[in-house]
C-alpha positions as CSV (number, residue, x, y, z in Angstrom):
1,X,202.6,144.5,167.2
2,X,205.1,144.3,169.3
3,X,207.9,145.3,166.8
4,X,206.4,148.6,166.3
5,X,207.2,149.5,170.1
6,X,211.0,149.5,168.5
7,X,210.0,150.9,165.1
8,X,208.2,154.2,167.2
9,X,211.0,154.9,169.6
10,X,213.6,154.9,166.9
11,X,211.6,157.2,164.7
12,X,210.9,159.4,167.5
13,X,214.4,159.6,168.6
14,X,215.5,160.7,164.9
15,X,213.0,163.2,164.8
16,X,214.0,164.5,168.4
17,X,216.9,165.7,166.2
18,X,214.5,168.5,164.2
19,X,213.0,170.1,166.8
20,X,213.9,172.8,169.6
21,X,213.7,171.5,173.9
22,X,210.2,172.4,174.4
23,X,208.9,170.4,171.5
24,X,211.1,167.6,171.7
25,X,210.0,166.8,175.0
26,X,206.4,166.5,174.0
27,X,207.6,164.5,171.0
28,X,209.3,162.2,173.7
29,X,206.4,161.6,176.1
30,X,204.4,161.3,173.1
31,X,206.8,158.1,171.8
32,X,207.2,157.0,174.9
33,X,203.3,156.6,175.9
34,X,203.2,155.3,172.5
35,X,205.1,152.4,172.5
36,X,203.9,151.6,176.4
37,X,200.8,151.5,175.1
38,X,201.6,149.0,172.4
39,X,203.7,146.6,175.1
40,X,201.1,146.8,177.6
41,X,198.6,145.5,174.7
42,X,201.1,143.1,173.7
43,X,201.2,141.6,177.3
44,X,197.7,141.6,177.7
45,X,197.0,140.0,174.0
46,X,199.2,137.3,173.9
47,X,197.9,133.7,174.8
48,X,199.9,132.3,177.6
49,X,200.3,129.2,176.4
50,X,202.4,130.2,173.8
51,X,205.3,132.1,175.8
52,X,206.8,128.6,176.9
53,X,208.6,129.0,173.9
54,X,209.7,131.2,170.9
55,X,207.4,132.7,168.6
56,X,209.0,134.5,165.5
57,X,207.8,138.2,165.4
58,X,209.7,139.3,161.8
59,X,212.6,137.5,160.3
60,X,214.2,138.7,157.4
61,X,217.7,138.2,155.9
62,X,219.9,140.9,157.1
63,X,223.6,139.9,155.7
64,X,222.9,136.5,154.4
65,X,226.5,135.4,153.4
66,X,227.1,135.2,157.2
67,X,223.8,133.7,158.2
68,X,222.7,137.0,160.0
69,X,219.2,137.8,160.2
70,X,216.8,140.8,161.5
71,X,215.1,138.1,163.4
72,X,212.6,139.4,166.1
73,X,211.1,136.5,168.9
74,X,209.6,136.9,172.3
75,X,208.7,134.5,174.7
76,X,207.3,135.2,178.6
77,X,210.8,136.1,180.4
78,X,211.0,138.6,176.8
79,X,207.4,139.7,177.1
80,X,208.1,140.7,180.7
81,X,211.3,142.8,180.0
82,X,209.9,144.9,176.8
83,X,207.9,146.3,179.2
84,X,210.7,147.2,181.6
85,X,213.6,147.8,178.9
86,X,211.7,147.7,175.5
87,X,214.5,145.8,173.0
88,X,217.3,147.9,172.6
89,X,220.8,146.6,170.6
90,X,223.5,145.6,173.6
91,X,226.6,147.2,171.6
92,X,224.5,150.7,170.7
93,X,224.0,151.9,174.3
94,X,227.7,152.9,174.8
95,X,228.3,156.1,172.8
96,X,225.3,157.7,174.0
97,X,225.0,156.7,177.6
98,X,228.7,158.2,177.5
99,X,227.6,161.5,175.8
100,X,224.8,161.8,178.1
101,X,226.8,161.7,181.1
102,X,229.9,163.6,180.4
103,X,227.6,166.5,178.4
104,X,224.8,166.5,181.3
105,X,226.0,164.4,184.4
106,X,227.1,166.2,187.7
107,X,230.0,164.8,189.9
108,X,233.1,163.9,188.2
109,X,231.2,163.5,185.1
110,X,234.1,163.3,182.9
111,X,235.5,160.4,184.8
112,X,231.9,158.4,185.4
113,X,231.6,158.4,182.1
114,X,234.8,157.5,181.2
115,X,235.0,154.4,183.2
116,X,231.5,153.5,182.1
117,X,232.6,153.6,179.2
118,X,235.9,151.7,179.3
119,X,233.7,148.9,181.5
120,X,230.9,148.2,178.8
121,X,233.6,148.1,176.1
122,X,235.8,145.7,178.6
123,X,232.2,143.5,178.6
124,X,231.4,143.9,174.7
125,X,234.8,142.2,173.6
126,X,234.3,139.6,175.8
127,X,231.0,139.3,174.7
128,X,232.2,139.4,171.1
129,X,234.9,136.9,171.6
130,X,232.0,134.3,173.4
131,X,229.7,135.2,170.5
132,X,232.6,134.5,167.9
133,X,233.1,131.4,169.1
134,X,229.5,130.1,169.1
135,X,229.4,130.9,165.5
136,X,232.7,129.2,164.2
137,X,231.8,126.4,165.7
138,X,227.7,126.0,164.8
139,X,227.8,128.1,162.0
140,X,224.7,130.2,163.0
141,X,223.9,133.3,165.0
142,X,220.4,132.4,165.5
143,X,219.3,131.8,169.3
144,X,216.9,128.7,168.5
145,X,219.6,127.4,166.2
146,X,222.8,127.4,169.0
147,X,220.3,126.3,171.3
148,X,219.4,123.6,170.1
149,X,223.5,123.4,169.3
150,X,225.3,120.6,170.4
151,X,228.5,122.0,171.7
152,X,231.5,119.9,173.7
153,X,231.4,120.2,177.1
154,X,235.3,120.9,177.2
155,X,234.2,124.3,174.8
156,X,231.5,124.9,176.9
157,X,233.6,125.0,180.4
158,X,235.6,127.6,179.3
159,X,233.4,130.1,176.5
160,X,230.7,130.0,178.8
161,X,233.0,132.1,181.5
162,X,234.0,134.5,178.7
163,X,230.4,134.9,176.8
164,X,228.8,135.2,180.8
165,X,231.0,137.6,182.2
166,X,230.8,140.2,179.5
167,X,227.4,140.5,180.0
168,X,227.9,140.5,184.0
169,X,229.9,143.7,183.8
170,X,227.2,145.4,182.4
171,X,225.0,143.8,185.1
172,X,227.1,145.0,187.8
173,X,228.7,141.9,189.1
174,X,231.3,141.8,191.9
175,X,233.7,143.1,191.7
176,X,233.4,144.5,188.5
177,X,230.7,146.4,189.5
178,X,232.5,150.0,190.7
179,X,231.7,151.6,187.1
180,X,227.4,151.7,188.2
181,X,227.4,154.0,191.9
182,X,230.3,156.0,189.9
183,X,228.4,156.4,186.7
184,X,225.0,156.9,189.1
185,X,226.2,160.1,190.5
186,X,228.2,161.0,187.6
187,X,224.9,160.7,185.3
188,X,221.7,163.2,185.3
189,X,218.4,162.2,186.8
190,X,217.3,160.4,183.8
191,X,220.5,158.6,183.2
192,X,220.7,157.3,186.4
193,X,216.9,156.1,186.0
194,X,218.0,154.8,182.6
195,X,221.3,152.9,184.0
196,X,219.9,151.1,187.2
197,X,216.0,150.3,185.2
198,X,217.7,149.4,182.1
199,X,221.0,149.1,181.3
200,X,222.3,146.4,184.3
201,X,218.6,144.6,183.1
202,X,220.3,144.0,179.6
203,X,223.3,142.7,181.2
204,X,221.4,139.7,183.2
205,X,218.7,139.1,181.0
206,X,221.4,138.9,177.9
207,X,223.1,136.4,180.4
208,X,220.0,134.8,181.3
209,X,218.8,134.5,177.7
210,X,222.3,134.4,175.9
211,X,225.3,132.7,177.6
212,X,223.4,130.5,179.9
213,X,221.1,128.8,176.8
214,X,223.7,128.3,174.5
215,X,226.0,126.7,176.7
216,X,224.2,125.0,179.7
217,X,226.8,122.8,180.5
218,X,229.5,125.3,180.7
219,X,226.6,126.9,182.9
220,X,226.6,123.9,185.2
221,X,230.3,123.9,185.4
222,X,230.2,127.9,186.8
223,X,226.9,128.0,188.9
224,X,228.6,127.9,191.6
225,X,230.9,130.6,191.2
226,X,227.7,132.8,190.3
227,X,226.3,131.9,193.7
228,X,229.7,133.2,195.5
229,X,230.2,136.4,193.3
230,X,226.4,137.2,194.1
231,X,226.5,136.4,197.5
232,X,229.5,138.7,197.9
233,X,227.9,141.4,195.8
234,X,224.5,141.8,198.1
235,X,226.7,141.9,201.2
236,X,229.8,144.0,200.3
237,X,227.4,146.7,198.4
238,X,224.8,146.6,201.5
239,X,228.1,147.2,203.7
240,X,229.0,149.8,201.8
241,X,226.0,151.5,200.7
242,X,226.0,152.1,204.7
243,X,228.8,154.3,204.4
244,X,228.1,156.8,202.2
245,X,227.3,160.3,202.9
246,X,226.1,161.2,198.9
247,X,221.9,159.9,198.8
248,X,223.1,158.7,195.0
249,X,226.2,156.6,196.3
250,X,223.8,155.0,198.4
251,X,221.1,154.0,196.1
252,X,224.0,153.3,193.4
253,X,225.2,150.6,195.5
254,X,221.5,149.8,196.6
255,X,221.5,148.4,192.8
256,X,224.7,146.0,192.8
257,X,223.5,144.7,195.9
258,X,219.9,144.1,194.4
259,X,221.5,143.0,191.1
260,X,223.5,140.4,193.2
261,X,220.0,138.9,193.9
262,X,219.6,138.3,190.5
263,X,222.5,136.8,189.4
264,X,222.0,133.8,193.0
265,X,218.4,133.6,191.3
266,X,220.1,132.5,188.1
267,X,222.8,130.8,189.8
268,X,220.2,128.3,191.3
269,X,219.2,126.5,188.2
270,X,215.8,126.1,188.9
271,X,212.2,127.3,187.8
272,X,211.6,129.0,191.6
273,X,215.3,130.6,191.8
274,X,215.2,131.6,187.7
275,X,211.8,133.2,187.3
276,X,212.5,135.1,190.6
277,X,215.4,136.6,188.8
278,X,213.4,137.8,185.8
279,X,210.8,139.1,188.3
280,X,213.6,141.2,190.3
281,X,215.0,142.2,187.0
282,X,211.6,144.0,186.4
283,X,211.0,145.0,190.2
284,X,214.3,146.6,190.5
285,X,214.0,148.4,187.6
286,X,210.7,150.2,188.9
287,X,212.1,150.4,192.4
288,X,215.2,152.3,191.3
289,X,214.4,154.1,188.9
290,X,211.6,155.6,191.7
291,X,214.5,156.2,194.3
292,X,216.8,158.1,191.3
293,X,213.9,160.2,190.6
294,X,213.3,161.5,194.1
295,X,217.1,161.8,194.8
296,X,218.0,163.9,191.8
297,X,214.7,165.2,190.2
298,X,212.7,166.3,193.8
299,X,215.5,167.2,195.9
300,X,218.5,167.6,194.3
301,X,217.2,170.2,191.8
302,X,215.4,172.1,195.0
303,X,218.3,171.8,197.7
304,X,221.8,171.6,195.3
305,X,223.1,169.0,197.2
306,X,222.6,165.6,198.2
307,X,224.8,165.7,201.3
308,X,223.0,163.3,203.7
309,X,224.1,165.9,206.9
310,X,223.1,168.8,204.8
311,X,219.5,167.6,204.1
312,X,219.3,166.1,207.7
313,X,219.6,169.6,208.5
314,X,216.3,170.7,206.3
315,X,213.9,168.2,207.3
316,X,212.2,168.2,203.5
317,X,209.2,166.1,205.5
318,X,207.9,169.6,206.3
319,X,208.9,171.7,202.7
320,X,208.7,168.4,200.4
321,X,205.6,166.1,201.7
322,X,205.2,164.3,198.8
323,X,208.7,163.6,197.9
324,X,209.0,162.4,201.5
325,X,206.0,160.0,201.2
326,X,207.3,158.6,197.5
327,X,210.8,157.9,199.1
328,X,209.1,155.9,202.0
329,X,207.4,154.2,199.6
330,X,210.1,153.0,197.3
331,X,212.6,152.3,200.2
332,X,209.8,149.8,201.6
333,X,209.8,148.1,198.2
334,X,213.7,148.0,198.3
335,X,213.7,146.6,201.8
336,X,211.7,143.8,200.6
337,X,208.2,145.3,202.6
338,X,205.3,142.7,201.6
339,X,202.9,144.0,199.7
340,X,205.7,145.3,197.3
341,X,207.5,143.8,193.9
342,X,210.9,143.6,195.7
343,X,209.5,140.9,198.7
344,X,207.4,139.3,196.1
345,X,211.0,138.8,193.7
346,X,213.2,138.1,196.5
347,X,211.1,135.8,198.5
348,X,210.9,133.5,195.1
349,X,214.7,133.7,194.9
350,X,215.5,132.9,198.3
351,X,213.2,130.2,198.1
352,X,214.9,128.3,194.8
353,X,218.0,129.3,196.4
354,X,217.4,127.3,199.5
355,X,217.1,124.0,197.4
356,X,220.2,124.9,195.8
357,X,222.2,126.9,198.1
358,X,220.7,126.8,201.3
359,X,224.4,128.5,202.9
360,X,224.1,131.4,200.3
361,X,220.7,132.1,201.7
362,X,222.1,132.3,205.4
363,X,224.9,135.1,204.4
364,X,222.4,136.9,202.1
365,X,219.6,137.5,204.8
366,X,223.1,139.4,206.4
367,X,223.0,141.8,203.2
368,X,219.3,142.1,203.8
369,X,219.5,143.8,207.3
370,X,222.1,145.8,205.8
371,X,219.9,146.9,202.8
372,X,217.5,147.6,205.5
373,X,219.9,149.9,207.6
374,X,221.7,152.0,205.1
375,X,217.7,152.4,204.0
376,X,216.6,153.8,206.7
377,X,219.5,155.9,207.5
378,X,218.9,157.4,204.6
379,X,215.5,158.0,204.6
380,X,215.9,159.9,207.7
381,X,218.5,162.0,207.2
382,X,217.2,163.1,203.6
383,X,213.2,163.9,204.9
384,X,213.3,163.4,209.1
385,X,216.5,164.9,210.4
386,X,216.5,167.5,213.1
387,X,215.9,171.3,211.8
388,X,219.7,172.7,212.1
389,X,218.1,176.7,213.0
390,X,221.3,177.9,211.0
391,X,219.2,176.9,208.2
392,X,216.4,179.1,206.6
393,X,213.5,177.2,205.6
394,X,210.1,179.1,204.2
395,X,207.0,177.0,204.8
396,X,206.1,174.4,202.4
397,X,210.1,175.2,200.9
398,X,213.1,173.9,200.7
399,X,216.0,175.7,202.1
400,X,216.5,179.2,200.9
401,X,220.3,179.5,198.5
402,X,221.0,182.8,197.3
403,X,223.2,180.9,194.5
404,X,220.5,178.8,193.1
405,X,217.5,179.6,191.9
406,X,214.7,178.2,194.4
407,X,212.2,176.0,192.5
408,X,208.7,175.6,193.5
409,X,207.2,172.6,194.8
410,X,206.4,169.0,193.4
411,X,204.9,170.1,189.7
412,X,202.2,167.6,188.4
413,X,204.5,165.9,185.8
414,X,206.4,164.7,188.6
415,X,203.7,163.3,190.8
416,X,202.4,161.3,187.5
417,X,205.5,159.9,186.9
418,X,206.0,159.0,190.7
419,X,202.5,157.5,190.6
420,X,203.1,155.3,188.1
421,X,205.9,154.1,189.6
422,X,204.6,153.2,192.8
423,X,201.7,151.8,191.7
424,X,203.8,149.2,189.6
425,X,205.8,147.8,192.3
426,X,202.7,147.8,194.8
427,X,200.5,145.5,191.8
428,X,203.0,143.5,191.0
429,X,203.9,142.9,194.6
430,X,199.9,142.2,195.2
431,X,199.9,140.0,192.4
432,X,202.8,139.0,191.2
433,X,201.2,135.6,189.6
434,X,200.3,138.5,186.9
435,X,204.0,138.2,185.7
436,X,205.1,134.7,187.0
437,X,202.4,133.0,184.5
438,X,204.1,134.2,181.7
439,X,207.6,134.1,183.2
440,X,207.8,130.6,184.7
441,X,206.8,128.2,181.5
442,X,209.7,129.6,179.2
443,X,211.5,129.1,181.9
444,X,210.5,125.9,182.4
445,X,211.4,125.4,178.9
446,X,215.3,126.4,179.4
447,X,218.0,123.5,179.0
448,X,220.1,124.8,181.8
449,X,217.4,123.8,184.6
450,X,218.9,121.1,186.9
């Protein structure tokens, strides 16, 4: 069953291609809710039990010559992302997040997508070159096959590097992380959603799944370095994200910091420190995509800017109440608030973390006062700034632009969306066991654990 959640996106993206806007939006929800529906059933049917390991969905030859086939498996940490990311190919979402951004971004567009570009293709040939390498030497492309692979720890010290840090770019690891708060603003309200919910999700769990199963010494050999990289990465993007006057810049770089609390989860090598990773891999990709949605769906399309003085000036509290209340919301669940997914993720990283890196945990609660700070200060100045009386504001508007056409206020599709939203980072932060049963005993099952 869950196959067909591939199967009924790709059928509904080809006949997107047919049909005029109106249409192909209904077509899209429609798809969308579709295969939702068929994950959600998928997570609910499955026996736990068997999500410690592999279980073969559909495998069929593809090019046998080269051992390559169509070969379909889920286990809990993959069970928990299709209903996050759904499966999509790691090579395919290039071209069109580039089209998508220079055709409908914003800012700079031409240049975000540009260097999003020229970063994901950076990442796919090292990828390529790790995944090369893996097959000359074991013959197979499979997954359970090179895992089960014996290869030399001298091969493993040094593809392991290469394999990892091609899918780390697309994670946004520092420092190669500048392409994601660039392509952020650069991108449109859905691309943005799409980038920080699923695109940097494929880039940890392929090196999660990927890099760090096949070659688990070479793994042992970098942890480490992981630890340092993500360390630096929750601070330095905190520290920055602090900085910026653009309300995308600062959730942009709310997501490498974030994302640097899953790569320490990974780093740690153990069940606590792992399978807090795949949670925050599935909490941040709620989270975020809720913060993109306010920032460039609610109020960007009703004020034309995201200027953090400018909307300080409007005080949208007063002319958006419910975009206010759904921005409190999701910055409480990025501050790490308890009751909401992102405490529930980072609390379980910071605790495997401790057994393995108890200094890393020290500089990271650092980032975490400054992932609080730049939160707030942006939640103020977008919704609770002072009224600037140079500004005209009708009651229950937003400010009044003779250049843009004034929209009206929060329309029902939006709210839904929202809703859902919020209400899956506050149940998964109430029960998080809901996803950590299925997550921890395939991760118990991984050969890179210490």
């Amino acid at each position: 069953m869950i196959a067909w959640t591939i199967y009924i996106t790709f059928a509904g993206a080809v006949v997107l291609l047919f049909f005029p806007g109106a249409i192909a939006r209904w077509i899209a929800l429609l798809t969308t809710v579709a295969a939702l529906g068929l994950g959600l059933i998928a997570f609910g049917a499955t026996p736990i039990a068997s999500l410690a390991r592999f279980t073969t969905i559909v495998r069929v030859a593809w090019v046998p010559a080269l051992g390559m086939n169509y070969h379909l498996a889920i286990d809990g940490v993959s069970l928990t992302m299709v209903l996050i990311t759904g499966i999509v190919f790691y090579e395919l979402v290039i071209v069109p997040k580039y089209f998508l951004i220079a055709i409908f971004g914003s800012t700079n567009k031409e240049y975000g997508a540009m260097k999003l570009t020229l970063y994901s293709f950076f990442g796919g040939m090292l990828v390529f070159v790790g995944i090369l390498i893996a097959y000359v030497t074991a013959g197979s492309l499979d997954l359970n096959q090179l895992s089960q692979f014996q290869f030399s720890p001298q091969l493993q010290s040094w593809a392991f590097p290469v394999l990892f840090l091609g899918f780390a770019v697309l994670a946004g690891i520092w420092p190669l992380h500048t392409w994601a708060p660039t392509g952020h603003v650069a991108a449109p309200t859905a691309g943005s959603m799409l980038l920080a919910g699923i695109v940097m999700k494929l880039g940890s769990y392929a090196g999660l799944r990927v890099a760090m199963n096949v070659f688990p010494q070479g793994f042992q050999v970098w942890s480490k370095w992981i630890a340092v990289f993500a360390v630096v990465g929750i601070v330095y993007a905190a520290a920055v994200a602090l900085r910026q006057r653009d309300l995308k810049f600062v959730i942009g770089y709310s997501s490498v910091s974030h994302m640097g609390f899953v790569l320490l989860g990974l780093a740690t090598a153990n069940v606590l420190g792992v399978s807090g990773a795949v949670l925050q891999m599935f909490s941040h990709g709620a989270i975020a995509a809720l913060l993109f949605a306010v920032a460039g769906r609610m109020v960007y399309r009703r004020t034309h800017t995201r200027d953090l003085d400018m909307l300080a000036a409007m005080n949208l509290s007063h002319a958006l109440p419910f975009a206010a209340f759904t921005f409190v919301i999701a910055s409480a669940a990025s501050m790490g608030i308890p009751g909401f997914s992102g405490f529930a993720a980072e609390i379980t990283i910071l605790i495997g973390a401790w057994k393995a890196y108890p200094l890393a945990v020290w500089i990271t609660g650092a980032g975490m006062v400054l992932v609080a700070a730049f939160t707030l200060r942006a939640l103020k100045q977008s919704f609770f700034g002072e009224v600037d009386s140079n500004v005209l504001v009708q009651e229950g508007r937003v400010a009044l632009d003779p250049d843009w056409n004034e929209q009206q206020g929060i329309t029902v599709a939006e709210k839904i969306g929202a809703c859902l939203l919020m209400f899956t980072t506050l149940a998964i932060g109430l029960y998080p066991k809901l996803l950590l049963d299925r997550i921890m005993p395939a991760v118990e099952a991984m050969k890179f654990l210490k």
